[in-house]
C-alpha positions in Angstrom: -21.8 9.8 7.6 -18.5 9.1 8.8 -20.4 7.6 12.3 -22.1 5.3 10.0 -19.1 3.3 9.6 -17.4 0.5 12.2 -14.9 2.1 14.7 -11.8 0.2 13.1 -12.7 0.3 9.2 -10.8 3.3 8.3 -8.2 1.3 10.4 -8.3 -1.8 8.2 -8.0 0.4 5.6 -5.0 2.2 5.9 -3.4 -1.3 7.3 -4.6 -2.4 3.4 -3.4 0.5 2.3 0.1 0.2 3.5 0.5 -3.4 2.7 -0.2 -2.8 -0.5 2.3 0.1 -1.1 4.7 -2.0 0.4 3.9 -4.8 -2.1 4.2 -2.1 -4.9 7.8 -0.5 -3.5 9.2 -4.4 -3.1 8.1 -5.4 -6.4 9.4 -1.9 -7.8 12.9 -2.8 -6.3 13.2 -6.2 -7.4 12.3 -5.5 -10.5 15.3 -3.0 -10.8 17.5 -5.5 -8.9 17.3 -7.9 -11.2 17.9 -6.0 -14.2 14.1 -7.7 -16.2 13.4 -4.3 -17.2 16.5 -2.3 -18.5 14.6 0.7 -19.1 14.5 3.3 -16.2 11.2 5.0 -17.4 9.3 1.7 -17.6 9.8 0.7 -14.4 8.9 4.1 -12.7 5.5 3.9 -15.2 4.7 1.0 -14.0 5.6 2.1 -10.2 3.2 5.0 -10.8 0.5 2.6 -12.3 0.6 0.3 -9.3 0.2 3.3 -6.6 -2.7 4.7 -8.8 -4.3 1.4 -8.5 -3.7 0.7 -5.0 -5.1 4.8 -4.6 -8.2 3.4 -6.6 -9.0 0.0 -4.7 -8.2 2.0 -1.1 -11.3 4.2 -3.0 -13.0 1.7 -3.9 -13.4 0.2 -0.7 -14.4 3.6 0.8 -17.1 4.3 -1.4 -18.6 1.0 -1.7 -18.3 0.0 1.6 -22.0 -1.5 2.6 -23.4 0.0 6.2 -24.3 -3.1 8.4 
């Protein structure tokens, strides 16, 4: 199975995958530099809802990818 799939995908994935966790971190910090939410456990929900999503597109991609 894992043949099946182009020699850099899993590549392009994990360079996806690290953008976007760096997107999530970076917005994370701003948001606590900036004092827009005041509330500690807000912003580390809404940290932990942005990896879980980035988790579940990186999935996404993996199980939906189409074989050429």
């Amino acid at each position: 199975m894992v043949q099946k799939f182009p020699k850099n995908y899993f590549l392009k994935v994990i360079m996806k995958a690290k953008d976007v966790l760096y997107a999530t971190v970076w917005s994370n910090i701003s948001l606590k530099k900036f004092n827009w939410l005041k509330n500690k456990t807000l912003v580390t929900s809404i940290f932990v809802a942005r990896v879980l999503f980035a988790s579940h597109v990186i999935l996404h991609l993996l199980i939906n990818k189409k074989v050429d």
